[in-house]
N, C-alpha and C positions, 0 to 999 in steps of 0.2 A: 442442528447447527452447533459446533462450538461455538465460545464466546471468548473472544481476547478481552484485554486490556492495553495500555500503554505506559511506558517508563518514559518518565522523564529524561534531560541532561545534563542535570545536577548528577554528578557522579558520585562526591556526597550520599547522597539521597536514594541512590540508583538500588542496591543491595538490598534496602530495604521495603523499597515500593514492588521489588522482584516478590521477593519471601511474599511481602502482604497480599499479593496477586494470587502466588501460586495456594496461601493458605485458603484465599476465597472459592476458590474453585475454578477460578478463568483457567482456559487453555494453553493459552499463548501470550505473549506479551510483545508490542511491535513498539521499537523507537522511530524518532522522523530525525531527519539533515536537517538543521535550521543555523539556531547560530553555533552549531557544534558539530562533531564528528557523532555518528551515530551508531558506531562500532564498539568504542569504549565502554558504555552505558550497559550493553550487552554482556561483555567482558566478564563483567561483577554479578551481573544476574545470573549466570551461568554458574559460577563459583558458589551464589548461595541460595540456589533452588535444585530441585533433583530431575523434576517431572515438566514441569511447562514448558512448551515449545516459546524459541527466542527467535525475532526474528526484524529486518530494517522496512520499515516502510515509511517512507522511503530514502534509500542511500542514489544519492548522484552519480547514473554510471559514465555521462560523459566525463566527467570532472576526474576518472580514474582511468587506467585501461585495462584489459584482460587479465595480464599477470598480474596488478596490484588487488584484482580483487577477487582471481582466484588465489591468491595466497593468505588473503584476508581471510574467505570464506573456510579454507581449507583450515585455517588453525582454529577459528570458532565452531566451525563443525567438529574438532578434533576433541577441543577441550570440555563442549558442551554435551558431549556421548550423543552425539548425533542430533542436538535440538535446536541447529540453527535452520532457519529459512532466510535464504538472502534476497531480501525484496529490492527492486531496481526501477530506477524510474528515469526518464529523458531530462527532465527539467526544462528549459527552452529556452531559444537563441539567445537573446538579452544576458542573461545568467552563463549560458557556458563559454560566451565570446569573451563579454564583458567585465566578470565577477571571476569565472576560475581560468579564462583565458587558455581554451580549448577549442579544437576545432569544432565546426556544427556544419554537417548538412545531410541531408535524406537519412533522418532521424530514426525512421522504423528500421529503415534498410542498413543502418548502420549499429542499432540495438540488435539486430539479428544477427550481425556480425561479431558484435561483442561478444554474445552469449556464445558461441558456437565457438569461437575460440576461446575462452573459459571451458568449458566441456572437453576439449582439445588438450588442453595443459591439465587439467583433471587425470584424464584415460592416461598422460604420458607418467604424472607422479603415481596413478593406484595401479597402472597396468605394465608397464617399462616402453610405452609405443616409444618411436620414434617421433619427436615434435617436430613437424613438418605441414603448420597452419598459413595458408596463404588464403588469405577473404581481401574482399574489395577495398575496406578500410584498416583493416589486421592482419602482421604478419607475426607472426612466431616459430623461431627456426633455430633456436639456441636454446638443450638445453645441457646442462653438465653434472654428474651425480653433485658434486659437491651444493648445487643451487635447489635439488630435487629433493621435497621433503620422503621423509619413510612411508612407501605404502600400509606397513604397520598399523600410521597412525589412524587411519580411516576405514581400513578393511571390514572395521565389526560393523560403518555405518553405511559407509557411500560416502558422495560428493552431496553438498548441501541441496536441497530443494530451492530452482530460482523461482520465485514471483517476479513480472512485471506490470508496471503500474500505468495505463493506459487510458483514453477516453476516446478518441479518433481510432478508426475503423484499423485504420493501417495497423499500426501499434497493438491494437489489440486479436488482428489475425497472428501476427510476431510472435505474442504473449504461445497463443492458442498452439503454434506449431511446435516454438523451441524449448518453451517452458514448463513448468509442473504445474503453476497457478497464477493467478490474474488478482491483480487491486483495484480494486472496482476508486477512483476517486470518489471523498464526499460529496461531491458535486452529482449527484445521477440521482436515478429516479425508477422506480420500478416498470416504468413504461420503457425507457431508453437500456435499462439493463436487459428488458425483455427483447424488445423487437432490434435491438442494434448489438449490444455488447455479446449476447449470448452467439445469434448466427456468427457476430463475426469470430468467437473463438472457436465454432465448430469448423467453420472455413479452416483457418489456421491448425487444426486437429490433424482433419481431412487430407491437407497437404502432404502432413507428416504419416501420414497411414493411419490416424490412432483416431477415437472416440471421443469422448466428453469422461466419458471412465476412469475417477482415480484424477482426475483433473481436477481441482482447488480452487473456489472463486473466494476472496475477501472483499467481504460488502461492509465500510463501517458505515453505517447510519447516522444519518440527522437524528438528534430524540428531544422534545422538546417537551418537560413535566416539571411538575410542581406541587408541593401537598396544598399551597393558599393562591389566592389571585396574583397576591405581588408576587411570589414565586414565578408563576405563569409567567407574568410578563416579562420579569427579566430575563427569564429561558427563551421567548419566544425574539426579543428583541435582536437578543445574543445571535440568534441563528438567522435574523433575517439581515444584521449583517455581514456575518460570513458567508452566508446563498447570496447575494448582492456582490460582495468581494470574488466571488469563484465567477459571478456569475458577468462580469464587466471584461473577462479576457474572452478576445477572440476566438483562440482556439475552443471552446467551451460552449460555443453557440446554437451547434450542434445539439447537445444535450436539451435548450429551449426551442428550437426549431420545432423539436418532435412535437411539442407540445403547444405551436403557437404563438410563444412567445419569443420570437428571434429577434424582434424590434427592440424589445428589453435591454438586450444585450448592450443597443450602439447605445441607450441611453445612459445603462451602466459605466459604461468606457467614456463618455464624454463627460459622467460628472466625477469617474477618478480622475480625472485628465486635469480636472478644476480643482482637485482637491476638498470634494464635497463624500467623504466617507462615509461621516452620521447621516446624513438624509438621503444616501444612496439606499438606507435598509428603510424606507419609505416609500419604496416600490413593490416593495414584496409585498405582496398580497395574502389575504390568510389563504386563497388557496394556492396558490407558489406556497407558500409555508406549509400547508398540509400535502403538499405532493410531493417535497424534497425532503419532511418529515416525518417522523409518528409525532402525534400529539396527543395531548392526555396524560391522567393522572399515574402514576407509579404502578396502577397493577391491570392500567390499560396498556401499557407500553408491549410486554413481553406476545402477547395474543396479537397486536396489530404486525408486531414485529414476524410472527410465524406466517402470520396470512399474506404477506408481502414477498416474504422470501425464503421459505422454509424448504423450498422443493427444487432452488436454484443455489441459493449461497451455501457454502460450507463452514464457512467463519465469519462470524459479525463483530465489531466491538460498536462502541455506541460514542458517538458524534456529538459533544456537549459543549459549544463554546459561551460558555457561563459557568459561575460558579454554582455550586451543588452541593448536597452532602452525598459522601460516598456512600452512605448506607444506602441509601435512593437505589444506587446500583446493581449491591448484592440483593437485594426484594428482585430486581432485574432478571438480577443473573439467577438467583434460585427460581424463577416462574419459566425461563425459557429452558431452565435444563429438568422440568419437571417432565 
């Protein structure tokens, strides 16, 4: 398995948390959409590293459309000597009506759409086709040299590698046909990545004619450690309210189902609805916390981490909502890349 990390959106900050990444030995480095653009942050990592792969997890693709983000991705793939991977994700209805005031509806079918024409405007700037995309929700029929960048600029690499970032079955056949790799959400579980996420990308493979071969899963991990008790707890607290917070949306239920706990779910949703957040992670149970985590101490982490997923993910970064020391990590990252 590589091992990413992530950049922040202090942009400030961004250049140097790249360098620090890439001197540790991570592979990759993934920024998230939150309260910023998550393309910029990249921008700067790319200018001051050589070797780490740079990549969005996750960038909003309803909130853009095809041309705005294959032109996006085409210049960061350009300038990065081919180390972008452009990760994409649906977001959902509330957020693309309401917040970027987009259109929403049949969400997989329409992310399939996206990507396919993206692909489409690609082959027209690296190859000279004729742009002539017509899909159910995207049309593309105009282009003109002076709008088309130089295939020059991409020739040594290709078009960027797409991730999509999925939990529902649909979404993630999508993933599996149009794309190079899949974002496992932190919200999953080695049981749900096994008996649901993985068939449904081989389905989605299958469609396209292809394998599992050369195909890409990012799984970041819950990791819950500590060198002292109080450490422990704060770690584990930390996590049992964001598996509580993931675990109160609907669409996500699924992922407890497998396991039993579906009823969880509506209790979750009824007490964000109350505005009961802190006592929401009062439901998690230590085994809900040992099955959406590793837990253990710093040099149990890397060994649970292999035995979990070493034979399905190909990149993991690690899932910490609490503070930590970063050294904590690199013992991490040097035991998994032993």
């Amino acid at each position: 398995m590589k091992v990413d990390g992530g950049i922040g959106n202090d942009l400030r900050l961004a250049p140097g948390q790249a360098k620090d990444l890439e001197n540790k030995g991570y592979a990759g480095a993934w920024t998230a959409e939150t309260a910023h653009d998550p393309f910029f942050p990249l921008l700067l990592a790319a200018e001051h590293t050589e070797r780490m792969q740079l990549g969005t997890s996750i960038a909003v693709a309803f909130a853009r459309n095809p041309m705005i983000l294959a032109n996006i991705g085409w210049d960061l793939q350009a300038y990065s000597k081919g180390r972008f991977m452009l990760g994409l994700g649906s977001q959902i209805k509330p957020h693309i009506e309401k917040r970027f005031s987009m259109p929403w509806s049949s969400p997989a079918a329409r992310m399939k759409d996206m990507i396919l024409a993206m692909r489409s405007i690609w082959d027209c700037w690296l190859n000279g086709t004729k742009l002539e995309y017509r899909g159910e929700f995207y049309k593309h029929t105009l282009m003109t040299p002076f709008f088309a960048p130089g295939p020059d600029e991409l020739a040594p690499y290709g078009p960027p590698k797409i991730f999509l970032a999925g939990v529902g079955e649909l979404m993630t056949e999508v993933a599996g046909e149009v794309c190079d790799g899949f974002l496992c959400h932190g919200f999953t579980t080695e049981k749900y990545l096994r008996e649901v996420t993985i068939p449904a990308l081989a389905r989605g493979r299958a469609k396209a004619g292809k394998t599992m071969e050369g195909f890409e899963i990012v799984g970041p991990s819950f990791v819950v450690t500590g060198t002292t008790e109080e450490e422990m707890r704060l770690a584990a607290a930390g996590t049992r309210q964001q598996i509580a917070f993931y675990g109160s949306t609907p669409a996500y239920r699924g992922v407890l189902d497998i396991h039993g706990w579906g009823g969880l779910q509506e209790e979750l949703n009824t007490m964000s609805k109350a505005g009961q957040w802190v006592e929401m992670g009062n439901l998690i149970t230590d085994e809900i916390l040992n099955t959406f985590a590793v837990v253990g101490e710093p040099e149990q982490i890397a060994p649970e981490l292999k035995h979990r997923y070493e034979d399905v993910i190909s990149r993991i970064s690690f899932y910490a909502p609490y503070k930590s020391d970063p050294e904590r990590w690199q013992r991490v990252l040097d035991d998994l890349s032993r």
